[in-house]
C-alpha positions in Angstrom: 26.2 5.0 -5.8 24.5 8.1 -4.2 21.9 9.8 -6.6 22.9 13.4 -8.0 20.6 16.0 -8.0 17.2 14.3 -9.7 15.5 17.7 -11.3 17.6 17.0 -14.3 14.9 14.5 -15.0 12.1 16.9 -14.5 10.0 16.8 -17.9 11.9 14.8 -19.5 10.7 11.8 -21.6 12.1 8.5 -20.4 11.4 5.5 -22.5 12.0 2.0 -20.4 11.7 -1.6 -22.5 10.5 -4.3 -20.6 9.3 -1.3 -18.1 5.6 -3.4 -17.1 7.0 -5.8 -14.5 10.1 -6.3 -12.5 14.0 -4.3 -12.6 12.1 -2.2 -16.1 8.7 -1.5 -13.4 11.1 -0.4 -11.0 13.4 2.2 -12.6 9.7 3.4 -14.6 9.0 4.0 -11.2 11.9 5.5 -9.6 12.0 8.0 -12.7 8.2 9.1 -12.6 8.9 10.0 -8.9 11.7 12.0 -10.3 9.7 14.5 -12.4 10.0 12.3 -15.9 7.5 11.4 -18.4 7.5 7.8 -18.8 6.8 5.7 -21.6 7.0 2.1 -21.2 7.3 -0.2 -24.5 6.7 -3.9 -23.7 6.0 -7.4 -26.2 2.3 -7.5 -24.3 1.3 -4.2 -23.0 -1.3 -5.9 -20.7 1.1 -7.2 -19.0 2.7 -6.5 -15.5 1.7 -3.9 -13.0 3.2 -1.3 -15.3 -0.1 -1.8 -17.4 -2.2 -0.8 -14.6 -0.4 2.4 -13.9 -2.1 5.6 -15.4 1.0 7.8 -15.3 2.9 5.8 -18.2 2.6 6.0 -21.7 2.5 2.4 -23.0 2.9 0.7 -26.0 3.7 -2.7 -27.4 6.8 -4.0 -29.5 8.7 -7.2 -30.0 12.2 -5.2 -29.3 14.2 -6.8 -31.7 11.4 -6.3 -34.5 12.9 -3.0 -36.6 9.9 -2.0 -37.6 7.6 -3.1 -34.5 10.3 -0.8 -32.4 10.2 2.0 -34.8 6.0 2.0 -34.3 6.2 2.0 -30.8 9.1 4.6 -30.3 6.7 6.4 -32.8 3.5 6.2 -30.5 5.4 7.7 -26.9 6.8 10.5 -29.3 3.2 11.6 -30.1 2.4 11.5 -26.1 5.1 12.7 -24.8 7.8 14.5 -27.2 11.3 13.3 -28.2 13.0 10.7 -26.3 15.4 12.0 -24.0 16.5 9.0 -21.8 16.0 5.3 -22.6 16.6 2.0 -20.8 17.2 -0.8 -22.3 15.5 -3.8 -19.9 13.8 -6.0 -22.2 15.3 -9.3 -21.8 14.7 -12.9 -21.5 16.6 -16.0 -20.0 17.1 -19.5 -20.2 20.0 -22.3 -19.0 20.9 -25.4 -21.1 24.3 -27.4 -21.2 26.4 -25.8 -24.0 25.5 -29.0 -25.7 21.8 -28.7 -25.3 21.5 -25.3 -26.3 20.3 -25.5 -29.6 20.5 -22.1 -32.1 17.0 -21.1 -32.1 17.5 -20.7 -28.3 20.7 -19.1 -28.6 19.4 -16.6 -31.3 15.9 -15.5 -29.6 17.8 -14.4 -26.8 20.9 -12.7 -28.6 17.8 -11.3 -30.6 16.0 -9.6 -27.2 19.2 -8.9 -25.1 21.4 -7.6 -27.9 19.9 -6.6 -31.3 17.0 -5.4 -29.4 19.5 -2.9 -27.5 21.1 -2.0 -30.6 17.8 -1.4 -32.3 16.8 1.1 -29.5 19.4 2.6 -28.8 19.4 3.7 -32.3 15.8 4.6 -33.0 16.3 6.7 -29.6 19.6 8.5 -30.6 18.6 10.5 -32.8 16.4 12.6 -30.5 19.7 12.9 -28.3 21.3 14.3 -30.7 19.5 16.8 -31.7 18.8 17.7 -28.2 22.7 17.7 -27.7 21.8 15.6 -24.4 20.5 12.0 -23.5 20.9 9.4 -21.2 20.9 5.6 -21.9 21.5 2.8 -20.0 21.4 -1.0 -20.4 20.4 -3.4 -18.3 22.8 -6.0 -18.3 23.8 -8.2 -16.1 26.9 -9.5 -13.7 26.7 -12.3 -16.0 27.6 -9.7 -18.9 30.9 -9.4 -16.8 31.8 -13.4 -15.6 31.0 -16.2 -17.3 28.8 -18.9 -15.7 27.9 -22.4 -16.6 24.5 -23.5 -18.3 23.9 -19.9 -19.5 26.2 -19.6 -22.9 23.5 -17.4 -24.6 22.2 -15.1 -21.8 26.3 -14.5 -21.3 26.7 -14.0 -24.6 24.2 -11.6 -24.9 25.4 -9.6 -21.4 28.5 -9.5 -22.7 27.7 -8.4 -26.1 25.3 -5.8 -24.2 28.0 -4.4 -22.2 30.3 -3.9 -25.3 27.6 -2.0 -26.7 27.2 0.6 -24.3 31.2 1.2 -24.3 30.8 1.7 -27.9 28.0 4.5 -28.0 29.7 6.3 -24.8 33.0 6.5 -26.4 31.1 7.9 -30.1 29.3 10.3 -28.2 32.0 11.3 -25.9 31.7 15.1 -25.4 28.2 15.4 -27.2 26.3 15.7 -23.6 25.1 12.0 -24.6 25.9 9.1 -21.9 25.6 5.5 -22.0 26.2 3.1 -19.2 25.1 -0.3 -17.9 23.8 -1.6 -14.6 25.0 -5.3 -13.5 22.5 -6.9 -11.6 22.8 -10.6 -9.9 20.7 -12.8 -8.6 17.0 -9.7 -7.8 14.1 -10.0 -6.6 11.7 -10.8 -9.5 9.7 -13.6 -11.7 12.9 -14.1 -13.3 14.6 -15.8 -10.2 11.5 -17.1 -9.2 11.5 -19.1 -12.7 15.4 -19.8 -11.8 14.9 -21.1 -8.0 11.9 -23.1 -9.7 14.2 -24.8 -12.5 17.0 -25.8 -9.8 14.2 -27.7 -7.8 12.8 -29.1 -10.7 16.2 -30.3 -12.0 18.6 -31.1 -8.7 15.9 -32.2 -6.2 17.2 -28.9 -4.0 14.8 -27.6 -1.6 13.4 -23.8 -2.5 15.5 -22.4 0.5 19.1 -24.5 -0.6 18.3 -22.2 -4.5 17.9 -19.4 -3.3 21.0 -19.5 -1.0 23.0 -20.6 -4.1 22.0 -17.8 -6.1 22.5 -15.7 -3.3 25.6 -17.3 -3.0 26.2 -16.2 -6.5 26.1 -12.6 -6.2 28.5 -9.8 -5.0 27.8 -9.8 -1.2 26.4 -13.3 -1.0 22.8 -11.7 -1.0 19.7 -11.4 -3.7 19.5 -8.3 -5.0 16.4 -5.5 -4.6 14.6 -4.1 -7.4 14.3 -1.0 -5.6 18.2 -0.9 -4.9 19.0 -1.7 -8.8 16.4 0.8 -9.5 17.8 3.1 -7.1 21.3 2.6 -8.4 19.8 3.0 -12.1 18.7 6.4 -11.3 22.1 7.5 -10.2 23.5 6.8 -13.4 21.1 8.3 -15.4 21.3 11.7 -13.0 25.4 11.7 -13.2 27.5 12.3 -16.1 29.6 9.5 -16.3 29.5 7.4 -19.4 30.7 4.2 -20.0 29.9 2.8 -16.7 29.5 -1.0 -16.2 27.8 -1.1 -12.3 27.7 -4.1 -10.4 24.9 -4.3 -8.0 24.4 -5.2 -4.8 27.7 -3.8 -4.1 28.1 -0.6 -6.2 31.6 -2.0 -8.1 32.2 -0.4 -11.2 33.6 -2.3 -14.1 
């Protein structure tokens, strides 16, 4: 997906979760070089190379805290005015047999991927609206789109993530607010090092034989960039489309 004109960005306040390491460093990155201010809210804000980088406005939040999210949205305000995009990357992972997978791990991450969504989106809306313009988008996942075994929560929580962002784009249809989601597979980052690590650990598979089956797993049979997802990110938040689900590597949208 080729990236509009970017100057739309140009001293605006962007607010990425999850925005100190990884896809969240990425697009904090990508939309710095595009003329925004960037705020980056994280659950340790000494974490990541995003802590290390003097041109964000940091600040630390357990996302799917209310009032912990309210705080922090509260703090990048102060430094750098009302919120006019937000991405939603905080997110964690983890694989058990359905079986297995008891409800504390099934609600801590339906409490990061989804409630935490929901409880930014909110907090940042109603700058957009009173702006009568704003950009979100979610960080999901192609697992928000397919199911996939061993992963019952984290699909849960795409999917539920995906239905989200179809909900605020069709309510604010026409306002000059957007919300879409990218789809990632299989990138680049600590997360799929933690994956490849788990296979080994559990199947006796060689580093090289994981990584081709997550590879194997994504659109394209390939892993995934973080500058390409951040890349594709950026597009979405430059266009005007709303209600955009977009698979990456590959560019389908769902």
């Amino acid at each position: 997906m080729a990236v509009d004109d970017t100057s739309v960005l140009t001293g605006k306040h962007a607010l990425v979760t999850g925005g100190a390491r990884g896809i969240g460093y990425g697009i904090a990155l990508a939309l710095a070089n595009a003329g925004a201010r960037v705020s980056i809210v994280s659950r340790s804000a000494a974490a990541g190379n995003g802590a290390d980088d003097a041109r964000f406005t940091r600040a630390q939040a357990d996302v799917s805290d209310e009032e912990q999210v309210r705080r922090a949205f509260a703090a990048c305000r102060k430094a750098n005015g009302p919120i006019d995009v937000l991405v939603n990357n905080s997110g964690i992972s983890d694989s058990a047999p359905l079986m297995r997978t008891s409800k504390s791990l099934f609600d801590r991450i339906i409490a990061t991927n989804l409630t935490g969504t929901f409880l930014c989106s909110r907090e940042a809306a109603q700058d957009m609206v009173l702006a009568h313009w704003g950009r979100m988008l979610n960080v999901a996942s192609i697992a928000g789109l397919y199911g996939a075994p061993y992963i019952a929560a984290y699909c849960a929580s795409k999917h539920g993530a995906i239905g989200l962002t179809r909900a605020i784009a069709a309510e604010f249809a026409g306002t000059g607010i957007t919300a879409n989601a990218i789809c990632p597979g299989y990138t680049e980052t600590e997360m799929m090092h933690q994956a490849i690590s788990k296979i080994v650990k559990h199947t006796g598979a060689s580093e090289a034989a994981a990584r081709e089956t997550l590879a194997g797993m994504n659109p394209e049979g390939r892993i995934a960039t973080v500058e390409e997802v951040a890349d594709a990110a950026l597009a979405l938040i430059c266009s005007e489309k709303s209600g955009i689900s977009l698979v990456i590597p590959g560019g389908m949208e769902a």
